[in-house]
Backbone as CSV, one residue per row, in Angstrom:
resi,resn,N_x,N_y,N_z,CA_x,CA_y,CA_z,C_x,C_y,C_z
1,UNK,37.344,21.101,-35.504,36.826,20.343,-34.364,35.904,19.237,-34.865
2,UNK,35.661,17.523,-34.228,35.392,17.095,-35.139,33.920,17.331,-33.713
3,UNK,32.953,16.557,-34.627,31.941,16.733,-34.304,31.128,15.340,-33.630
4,UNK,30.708,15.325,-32.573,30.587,13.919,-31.577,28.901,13.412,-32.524
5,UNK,29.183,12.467,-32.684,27.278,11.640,-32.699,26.852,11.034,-31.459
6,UNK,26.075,11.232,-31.100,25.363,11.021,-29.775,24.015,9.908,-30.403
7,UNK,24.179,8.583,-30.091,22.984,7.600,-30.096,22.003,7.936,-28.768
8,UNK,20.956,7.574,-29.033,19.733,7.537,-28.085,19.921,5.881,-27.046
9,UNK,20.318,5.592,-25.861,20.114,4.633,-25.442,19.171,4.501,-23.911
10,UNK,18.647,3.679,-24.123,17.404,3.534,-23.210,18.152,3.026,-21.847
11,UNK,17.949,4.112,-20.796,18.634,3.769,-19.335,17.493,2.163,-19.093
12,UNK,17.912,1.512,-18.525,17.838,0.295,-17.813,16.711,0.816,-16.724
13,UNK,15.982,-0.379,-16.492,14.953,0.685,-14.929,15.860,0.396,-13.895
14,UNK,15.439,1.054,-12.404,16.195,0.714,-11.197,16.188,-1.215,-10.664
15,UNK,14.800,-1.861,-11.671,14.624,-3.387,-11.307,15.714,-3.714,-12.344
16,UNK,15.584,-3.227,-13.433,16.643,-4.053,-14.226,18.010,-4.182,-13.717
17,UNK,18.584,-2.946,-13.447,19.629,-2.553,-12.694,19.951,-3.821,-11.528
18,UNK,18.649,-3.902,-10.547,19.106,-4.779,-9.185,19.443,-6.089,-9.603
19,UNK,18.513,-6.589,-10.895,18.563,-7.826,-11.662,19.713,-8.471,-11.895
20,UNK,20.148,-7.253,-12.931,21.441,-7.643,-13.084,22.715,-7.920,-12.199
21,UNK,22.637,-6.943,-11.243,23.580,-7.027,-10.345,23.542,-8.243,-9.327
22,UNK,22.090,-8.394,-8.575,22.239,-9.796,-7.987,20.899,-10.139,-7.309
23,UNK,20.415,-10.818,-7.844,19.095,-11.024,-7.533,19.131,-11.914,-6.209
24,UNK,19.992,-12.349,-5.681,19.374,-13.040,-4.600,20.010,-11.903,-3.703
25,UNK,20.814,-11.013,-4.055,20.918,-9.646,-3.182,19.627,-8.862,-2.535
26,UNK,18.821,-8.644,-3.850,17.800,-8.324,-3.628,16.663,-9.004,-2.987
27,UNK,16.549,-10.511,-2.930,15.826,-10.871,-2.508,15.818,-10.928,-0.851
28,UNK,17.080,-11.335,-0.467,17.338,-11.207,1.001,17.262,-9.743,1.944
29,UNK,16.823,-8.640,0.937,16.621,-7.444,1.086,15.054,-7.322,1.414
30,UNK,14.210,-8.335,1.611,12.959,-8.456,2.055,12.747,-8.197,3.286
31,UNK,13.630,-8.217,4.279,13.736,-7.895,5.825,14.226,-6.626,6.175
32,UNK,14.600,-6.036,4.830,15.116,-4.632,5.213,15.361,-3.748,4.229
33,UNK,16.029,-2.824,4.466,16.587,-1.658,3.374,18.404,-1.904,3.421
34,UNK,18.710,-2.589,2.081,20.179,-2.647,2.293,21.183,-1.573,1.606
35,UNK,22.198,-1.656,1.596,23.249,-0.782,1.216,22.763,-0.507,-0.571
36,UNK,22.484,-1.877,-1.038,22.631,-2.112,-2.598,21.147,-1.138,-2.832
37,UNK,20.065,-1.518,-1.828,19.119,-0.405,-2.385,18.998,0.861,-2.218
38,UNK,19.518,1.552,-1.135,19.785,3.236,-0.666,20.425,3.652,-1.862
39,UNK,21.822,2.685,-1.982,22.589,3.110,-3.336,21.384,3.428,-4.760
40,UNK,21.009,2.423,-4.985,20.184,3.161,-5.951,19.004,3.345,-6.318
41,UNK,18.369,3.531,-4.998,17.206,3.852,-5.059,16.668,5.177,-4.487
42,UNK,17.876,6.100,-3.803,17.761,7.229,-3.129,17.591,8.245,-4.905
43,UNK,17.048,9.236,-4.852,17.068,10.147,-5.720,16.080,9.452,-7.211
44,UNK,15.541,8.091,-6.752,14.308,7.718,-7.919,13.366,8.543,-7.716
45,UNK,12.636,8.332,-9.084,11.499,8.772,-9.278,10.459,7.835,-9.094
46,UNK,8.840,8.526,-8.550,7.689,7.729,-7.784,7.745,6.515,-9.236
47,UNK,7.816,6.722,-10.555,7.645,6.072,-11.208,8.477,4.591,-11.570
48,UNK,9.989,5.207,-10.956,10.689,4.174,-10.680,10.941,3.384,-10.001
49,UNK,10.210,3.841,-8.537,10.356,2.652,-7.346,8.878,2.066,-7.724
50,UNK,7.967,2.169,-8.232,6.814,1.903,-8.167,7.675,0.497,-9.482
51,UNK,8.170,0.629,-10.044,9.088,-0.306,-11.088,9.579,-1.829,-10.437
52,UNK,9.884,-1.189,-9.705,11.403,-1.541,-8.750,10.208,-2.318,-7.510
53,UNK,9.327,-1.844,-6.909,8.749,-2.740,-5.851,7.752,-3.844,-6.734
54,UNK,7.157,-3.479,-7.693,6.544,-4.826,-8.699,7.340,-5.767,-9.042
55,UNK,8.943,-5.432,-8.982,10.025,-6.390,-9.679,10.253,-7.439,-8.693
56,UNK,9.875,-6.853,-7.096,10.288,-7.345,-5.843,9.223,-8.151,-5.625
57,UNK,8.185,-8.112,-5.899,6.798,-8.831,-5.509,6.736,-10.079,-6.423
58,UNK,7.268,-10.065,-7.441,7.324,-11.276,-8.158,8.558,-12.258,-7.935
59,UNK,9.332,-11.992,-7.148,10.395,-13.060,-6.618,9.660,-13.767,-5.498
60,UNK,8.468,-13.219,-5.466,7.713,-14.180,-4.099,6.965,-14.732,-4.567
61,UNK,6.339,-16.064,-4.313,5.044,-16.772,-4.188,3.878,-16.433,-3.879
62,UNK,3.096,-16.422,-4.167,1.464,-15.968,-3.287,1.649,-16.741,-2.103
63,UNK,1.951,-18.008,-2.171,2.094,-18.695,-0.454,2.711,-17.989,0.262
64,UNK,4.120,-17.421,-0.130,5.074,-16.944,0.787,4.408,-15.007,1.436
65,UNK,3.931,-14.306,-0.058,3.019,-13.166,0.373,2.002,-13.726,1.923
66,UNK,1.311,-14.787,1.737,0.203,-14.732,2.558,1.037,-15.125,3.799
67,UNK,2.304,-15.920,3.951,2.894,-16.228,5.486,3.180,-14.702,5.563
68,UNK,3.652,-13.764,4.943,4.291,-12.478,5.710,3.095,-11.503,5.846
69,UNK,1.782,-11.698,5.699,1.008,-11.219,5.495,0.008,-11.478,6.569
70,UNK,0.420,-12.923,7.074,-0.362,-13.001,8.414,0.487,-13.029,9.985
71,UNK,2.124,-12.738,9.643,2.613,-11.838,10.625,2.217,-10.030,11.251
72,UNK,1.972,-9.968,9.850,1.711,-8.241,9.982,0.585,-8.234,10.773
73,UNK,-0.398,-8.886,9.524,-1.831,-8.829,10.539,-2.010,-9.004,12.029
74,UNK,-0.863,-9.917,12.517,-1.334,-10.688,13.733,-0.505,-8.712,14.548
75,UNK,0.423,-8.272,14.144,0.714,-6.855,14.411,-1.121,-6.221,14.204
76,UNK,-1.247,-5.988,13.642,-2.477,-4.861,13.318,-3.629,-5.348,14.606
77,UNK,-4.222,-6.457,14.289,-5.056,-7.341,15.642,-4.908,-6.870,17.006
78,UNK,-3.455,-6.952,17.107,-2.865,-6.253,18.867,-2.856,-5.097,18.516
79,UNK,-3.055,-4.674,17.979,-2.645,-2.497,17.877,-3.873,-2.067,18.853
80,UNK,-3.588,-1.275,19.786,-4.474,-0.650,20.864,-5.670,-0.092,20.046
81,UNK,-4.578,0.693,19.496,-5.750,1.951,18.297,-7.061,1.228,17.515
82,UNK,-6.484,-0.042,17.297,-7.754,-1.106,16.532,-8.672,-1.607,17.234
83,UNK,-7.883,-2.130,18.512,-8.846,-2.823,19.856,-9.748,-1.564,19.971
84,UNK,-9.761,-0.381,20.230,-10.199,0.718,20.915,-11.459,1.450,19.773
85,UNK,-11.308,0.782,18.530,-11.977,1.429,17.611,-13.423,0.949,17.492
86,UNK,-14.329,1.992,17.039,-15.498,1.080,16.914,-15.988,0.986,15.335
87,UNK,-15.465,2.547,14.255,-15.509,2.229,13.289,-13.859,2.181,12.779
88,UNK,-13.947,1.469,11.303,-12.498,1.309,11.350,-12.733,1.104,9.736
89,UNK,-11.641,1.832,8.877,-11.793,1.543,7.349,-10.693,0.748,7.154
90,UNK,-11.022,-0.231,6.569,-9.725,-1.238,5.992,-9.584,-1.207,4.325
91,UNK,-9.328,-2.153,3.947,-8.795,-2.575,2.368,-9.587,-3.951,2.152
92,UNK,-9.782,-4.035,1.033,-10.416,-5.493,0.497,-8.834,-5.812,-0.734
93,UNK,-8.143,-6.532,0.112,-6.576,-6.527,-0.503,-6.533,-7.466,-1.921
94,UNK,-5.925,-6.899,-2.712,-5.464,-7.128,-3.995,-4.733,-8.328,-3.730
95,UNK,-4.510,-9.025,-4.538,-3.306,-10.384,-4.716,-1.892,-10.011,-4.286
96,UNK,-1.511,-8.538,-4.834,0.053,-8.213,-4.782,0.371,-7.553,-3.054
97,UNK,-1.363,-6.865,-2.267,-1.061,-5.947,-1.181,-0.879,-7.202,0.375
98,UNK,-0.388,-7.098,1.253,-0.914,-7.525,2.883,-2.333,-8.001,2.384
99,UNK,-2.750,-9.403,2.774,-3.959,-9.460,2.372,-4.982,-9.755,3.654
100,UNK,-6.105,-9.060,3.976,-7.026,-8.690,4.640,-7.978,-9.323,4.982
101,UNK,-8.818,-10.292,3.773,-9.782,-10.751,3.900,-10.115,-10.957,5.171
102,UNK,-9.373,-11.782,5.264,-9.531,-12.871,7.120,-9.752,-11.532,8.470
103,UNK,-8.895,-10.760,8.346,-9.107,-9.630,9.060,-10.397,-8.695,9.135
104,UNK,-10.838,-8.710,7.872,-12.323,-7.728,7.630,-13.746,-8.455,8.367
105,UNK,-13.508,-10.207,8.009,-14.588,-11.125,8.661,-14.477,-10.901,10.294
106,UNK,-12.898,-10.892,10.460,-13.325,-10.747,12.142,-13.488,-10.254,12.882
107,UNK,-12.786,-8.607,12.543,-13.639,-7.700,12.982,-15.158,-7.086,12.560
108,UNK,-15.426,-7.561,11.678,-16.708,-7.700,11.922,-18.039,-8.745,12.689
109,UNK,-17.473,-9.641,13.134,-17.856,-10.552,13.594,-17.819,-9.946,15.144
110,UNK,-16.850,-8.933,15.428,-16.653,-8.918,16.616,-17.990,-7.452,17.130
111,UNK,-18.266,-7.391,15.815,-18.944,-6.033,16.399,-18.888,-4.732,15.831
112,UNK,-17.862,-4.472,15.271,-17.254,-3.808,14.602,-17.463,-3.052,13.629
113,UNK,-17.840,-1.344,12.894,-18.685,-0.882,11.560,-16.876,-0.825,10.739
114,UNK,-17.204,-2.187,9.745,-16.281,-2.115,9.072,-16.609,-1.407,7.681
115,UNK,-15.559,-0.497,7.357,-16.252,0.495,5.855,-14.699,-0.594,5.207
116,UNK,-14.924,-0.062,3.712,-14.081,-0.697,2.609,-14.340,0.551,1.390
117,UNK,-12.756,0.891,1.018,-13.216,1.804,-0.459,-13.511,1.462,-1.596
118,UNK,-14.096,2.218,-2.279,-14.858,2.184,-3.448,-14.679,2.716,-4.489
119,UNK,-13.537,2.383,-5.589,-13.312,3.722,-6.987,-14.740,3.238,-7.558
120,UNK,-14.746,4.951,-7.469,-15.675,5.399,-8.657,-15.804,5.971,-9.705
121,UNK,-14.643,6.666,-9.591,-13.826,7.137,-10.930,-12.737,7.057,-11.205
122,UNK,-11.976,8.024,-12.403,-10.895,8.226,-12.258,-9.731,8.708,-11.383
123,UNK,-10.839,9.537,-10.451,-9.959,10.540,-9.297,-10.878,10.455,-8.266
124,UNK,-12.013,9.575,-8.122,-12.883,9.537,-6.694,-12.879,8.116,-6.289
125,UNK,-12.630,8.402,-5.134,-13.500,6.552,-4.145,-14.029,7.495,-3.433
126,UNK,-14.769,6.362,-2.928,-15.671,6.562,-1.287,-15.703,5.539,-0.650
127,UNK,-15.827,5.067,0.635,-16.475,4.071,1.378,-18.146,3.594,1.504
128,UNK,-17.867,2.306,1.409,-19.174,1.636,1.873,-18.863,0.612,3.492
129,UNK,-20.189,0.296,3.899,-20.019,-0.557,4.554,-19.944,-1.842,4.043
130,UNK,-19.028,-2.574,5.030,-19.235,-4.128,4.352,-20.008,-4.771,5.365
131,UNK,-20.613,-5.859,4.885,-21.997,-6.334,5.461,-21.771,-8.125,5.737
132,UNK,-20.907,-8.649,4.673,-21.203,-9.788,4.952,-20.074,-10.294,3.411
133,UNK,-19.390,-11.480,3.105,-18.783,-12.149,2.067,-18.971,-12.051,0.933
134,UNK,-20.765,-12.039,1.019,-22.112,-12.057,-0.103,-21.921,-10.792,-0.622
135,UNK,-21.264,-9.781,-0.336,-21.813,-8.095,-0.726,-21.042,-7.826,-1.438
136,UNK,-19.985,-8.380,-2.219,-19.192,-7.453,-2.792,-19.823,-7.916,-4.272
137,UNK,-19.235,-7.309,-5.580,-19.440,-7.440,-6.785,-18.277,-6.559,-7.312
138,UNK,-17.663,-7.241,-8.349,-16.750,-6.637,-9.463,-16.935,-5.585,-10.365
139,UNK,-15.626,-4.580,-9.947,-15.788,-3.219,-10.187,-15.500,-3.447,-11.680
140,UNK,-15.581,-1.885,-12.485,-14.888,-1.819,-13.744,-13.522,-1.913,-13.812
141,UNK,-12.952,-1.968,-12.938,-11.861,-1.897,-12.442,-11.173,-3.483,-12.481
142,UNK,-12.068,-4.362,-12.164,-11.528,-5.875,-12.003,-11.527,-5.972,-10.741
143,UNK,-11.859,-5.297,-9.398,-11.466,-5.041,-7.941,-13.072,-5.425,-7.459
144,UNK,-12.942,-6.469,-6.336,-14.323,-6.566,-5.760,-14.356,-5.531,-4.060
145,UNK,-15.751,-5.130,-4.500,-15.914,-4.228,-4.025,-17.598,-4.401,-3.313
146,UNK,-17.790,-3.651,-1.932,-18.577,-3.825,-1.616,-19.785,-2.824,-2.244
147,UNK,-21.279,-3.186,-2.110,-22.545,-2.692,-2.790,-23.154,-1.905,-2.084
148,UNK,-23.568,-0.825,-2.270,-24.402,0.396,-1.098,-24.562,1.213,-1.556
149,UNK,-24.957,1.825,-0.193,-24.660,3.867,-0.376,-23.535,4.004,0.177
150,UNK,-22.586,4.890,-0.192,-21.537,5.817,0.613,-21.828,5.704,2.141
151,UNK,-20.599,5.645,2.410,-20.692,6.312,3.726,-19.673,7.481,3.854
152,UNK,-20.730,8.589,4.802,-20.093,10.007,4.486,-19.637,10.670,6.385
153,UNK,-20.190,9.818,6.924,-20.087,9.858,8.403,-18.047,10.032,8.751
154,UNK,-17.538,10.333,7.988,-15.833,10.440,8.460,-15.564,10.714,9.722
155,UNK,-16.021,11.595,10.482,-15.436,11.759,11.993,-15.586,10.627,12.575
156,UNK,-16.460,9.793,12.077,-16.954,8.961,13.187,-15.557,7.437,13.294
157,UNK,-14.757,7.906,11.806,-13.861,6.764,11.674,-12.412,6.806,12.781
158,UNK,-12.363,5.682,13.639,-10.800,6.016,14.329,-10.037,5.610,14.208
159,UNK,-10.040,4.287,13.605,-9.010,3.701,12.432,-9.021,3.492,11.417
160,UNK,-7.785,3.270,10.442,-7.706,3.562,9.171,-6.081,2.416,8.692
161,UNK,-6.553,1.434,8.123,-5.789,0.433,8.072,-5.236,1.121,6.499
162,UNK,-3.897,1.576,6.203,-4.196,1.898,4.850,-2.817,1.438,3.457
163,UNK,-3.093,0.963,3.244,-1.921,0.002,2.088,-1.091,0.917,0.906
164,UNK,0.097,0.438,1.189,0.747,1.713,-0.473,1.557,0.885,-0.879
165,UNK,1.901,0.842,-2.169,2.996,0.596,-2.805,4.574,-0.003,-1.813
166,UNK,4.632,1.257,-1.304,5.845,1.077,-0.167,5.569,2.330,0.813
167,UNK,6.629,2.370,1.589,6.771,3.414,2.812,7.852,3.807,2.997
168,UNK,8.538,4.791,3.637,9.688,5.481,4.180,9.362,5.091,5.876
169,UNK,11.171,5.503,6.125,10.742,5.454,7.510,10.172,7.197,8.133
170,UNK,9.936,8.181,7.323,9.250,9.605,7.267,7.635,9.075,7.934
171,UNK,7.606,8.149,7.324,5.948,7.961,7.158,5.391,8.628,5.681
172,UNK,5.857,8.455,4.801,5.953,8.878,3.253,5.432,7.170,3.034
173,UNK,4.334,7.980,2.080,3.272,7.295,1.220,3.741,6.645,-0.017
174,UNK,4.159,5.675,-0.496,3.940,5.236,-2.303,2.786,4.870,-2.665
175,UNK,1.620,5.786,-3.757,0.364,4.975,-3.789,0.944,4.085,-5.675
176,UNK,0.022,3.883,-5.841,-0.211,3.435,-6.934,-0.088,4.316,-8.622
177,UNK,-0.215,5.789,-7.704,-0.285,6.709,-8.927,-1.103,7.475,-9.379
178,UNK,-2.523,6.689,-8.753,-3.600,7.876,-8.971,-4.222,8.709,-8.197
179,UNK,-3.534,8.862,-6.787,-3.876,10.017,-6.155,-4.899,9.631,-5.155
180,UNK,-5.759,8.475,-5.417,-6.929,8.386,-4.246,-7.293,8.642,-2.631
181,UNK,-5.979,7.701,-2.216,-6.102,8.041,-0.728,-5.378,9.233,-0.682
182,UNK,-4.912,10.015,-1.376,-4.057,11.555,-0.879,-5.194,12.553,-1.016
183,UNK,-6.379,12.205,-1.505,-7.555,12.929,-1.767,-8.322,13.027,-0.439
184,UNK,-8.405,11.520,-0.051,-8.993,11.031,0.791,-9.026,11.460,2.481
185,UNK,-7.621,11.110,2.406,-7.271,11.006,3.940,-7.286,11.842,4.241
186,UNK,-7.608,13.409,4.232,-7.843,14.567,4.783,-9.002,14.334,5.161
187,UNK,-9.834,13.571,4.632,-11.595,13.950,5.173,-10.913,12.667,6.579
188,UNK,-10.200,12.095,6.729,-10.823,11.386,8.379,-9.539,11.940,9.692
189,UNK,-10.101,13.202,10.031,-9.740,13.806,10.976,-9.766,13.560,11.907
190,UNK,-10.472,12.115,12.438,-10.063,11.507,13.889,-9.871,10.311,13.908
191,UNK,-9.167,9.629,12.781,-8.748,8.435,12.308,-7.330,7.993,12.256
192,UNK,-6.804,7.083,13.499,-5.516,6.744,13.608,-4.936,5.936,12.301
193,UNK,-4.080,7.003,11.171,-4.010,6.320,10.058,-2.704,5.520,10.657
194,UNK,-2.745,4.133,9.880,-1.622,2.685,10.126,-1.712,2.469,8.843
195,UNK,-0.357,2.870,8.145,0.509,2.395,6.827,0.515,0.489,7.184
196,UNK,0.591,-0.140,5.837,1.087,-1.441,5.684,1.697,-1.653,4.754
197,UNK,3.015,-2.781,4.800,3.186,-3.350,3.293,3.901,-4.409,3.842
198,UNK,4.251,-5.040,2.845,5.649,-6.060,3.006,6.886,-5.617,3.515
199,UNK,7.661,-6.465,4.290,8.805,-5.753,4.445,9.540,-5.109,3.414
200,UNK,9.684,-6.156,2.555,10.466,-5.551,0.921,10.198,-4.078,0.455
201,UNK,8.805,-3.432,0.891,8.477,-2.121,0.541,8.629,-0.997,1.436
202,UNK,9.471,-1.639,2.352,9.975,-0.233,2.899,11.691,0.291,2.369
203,UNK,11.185,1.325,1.750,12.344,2.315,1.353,12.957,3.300,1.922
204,UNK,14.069,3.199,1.627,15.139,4.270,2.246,14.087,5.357,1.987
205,UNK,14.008,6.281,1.104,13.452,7.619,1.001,11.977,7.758,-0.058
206,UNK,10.890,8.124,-0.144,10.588,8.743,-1.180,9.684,10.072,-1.419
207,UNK,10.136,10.275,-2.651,10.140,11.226,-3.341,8.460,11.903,-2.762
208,UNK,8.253,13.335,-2.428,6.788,13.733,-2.008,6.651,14.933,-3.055
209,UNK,5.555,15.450,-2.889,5.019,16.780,-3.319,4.165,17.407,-2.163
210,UNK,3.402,18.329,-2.924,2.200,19.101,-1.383,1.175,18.358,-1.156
211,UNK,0.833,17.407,-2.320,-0.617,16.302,-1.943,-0.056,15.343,-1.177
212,UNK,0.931,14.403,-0.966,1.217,13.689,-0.590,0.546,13.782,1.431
213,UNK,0.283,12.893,1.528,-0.490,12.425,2.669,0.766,11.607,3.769
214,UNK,0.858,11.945,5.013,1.683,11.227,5.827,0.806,10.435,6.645
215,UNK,1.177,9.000,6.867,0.402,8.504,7.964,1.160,8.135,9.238
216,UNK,0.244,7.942,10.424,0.653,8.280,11.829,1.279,7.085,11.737
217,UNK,1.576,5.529,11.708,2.653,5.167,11.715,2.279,3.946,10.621
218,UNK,3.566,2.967,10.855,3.518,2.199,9.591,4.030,0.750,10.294
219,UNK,3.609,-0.073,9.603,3.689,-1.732,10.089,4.272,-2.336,8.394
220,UNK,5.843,-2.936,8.777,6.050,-3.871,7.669,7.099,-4.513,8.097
């Protein structure tokens, strides 16, 4: 019997994969979940769509992020649950997430106890309040972040604006990887959690465990 040699070859990621096959496939896949991505993106791993939605974020512009970014918002603004809130935790948004800024000034302007999270470690955030433009300062992290004490008051929060990677239509979470808000979101027990992302980041399915955190609904 003769005997097979088996080489080591490095699978392709699920972005390389879409790349090759057709990138303006993928790009027009920004409004939705198409055939080409269920096909192969059902049965990834968190590590691979987390691949696969960074691959998607760079076929866009920062101009073009901030036009789809102030559709959503103008969604979040009308949400009852937001009108109705008096405290409300948002995001101080990254370059790549829905970006916020403009949103954090005006509900606070309106009255509003706006909190913002805070890594503090490897496996902890907390919230602070944000106060004003002037308050934030740059984390170790590279992330500006607002300056305080904690805030530990959680019941008192009733909305919860909260950003992932991507979403399912489950209401399934993609974070980033390190676990924060799945830590988190158990402490705000009377907080209408609202998923966000780009359209591009909503996925057919993903992958959960027992930490994984569901939120009450999702905007993309």
């Amino acid at each position: 019997m003769k005997t097979r040699k088996f080489q080591t070859v490095s699978s392709p990621s699920i972005a390389d994969t879409l790349s090759a096959r057709s990138a303006s496939t993928v790009r027009s896949s920004a409004t939705g979940s198409s055939s080409l991505q269920e096909e192969i993106l059902r049965g990834s791993s968190k590590l691979e769509l987390r691949r696969y939605v960074r691959s998607l974020k760079k076929q866009f512009t920062h101009e073009e992020l901030i036009e789809q970014s102030s559709m959503l918002i103008r969604r979040v603004q009308e949400h009852p649950r937001l009108r109705s809130a008096e405290t409300v935790l948002l995001y101080n948004s990254l370059p790549d997430e829905v970006y916020t800024h403009a949103l954090i000034r005006q509900l606070h302007a309106e009255g509003k106890t706006v909190l913002l999270p805070v890594v503090v470690s490897e496996t902890e955030m907390e919230i602070r309040h944000y106060t004003s433009p002037s308050s934030f300062k740059e984390s170790s992290y590279g992330i500006l972040e607002p300056v305080g004490e904690a805030f530990t008051d959680f019941p008192s929060i009733t909305f919860a604006l909260i950003p992932g990677m991507a979403f399912d239509a489950a209401r399934h979470r993609l974070g980033r990887g390190k676990g924060y808000y799945d830590r988190f979101l158990p402490l705000l027990t009377n907080a209408y959690k609202l998923g966000i992302c780009f359209p591009f980041q909503s996925l057919p399915s993903i992958p959960i465990d027992e930490y994984d955190q569901l939120v009450d609904e999702v905007i993309c």
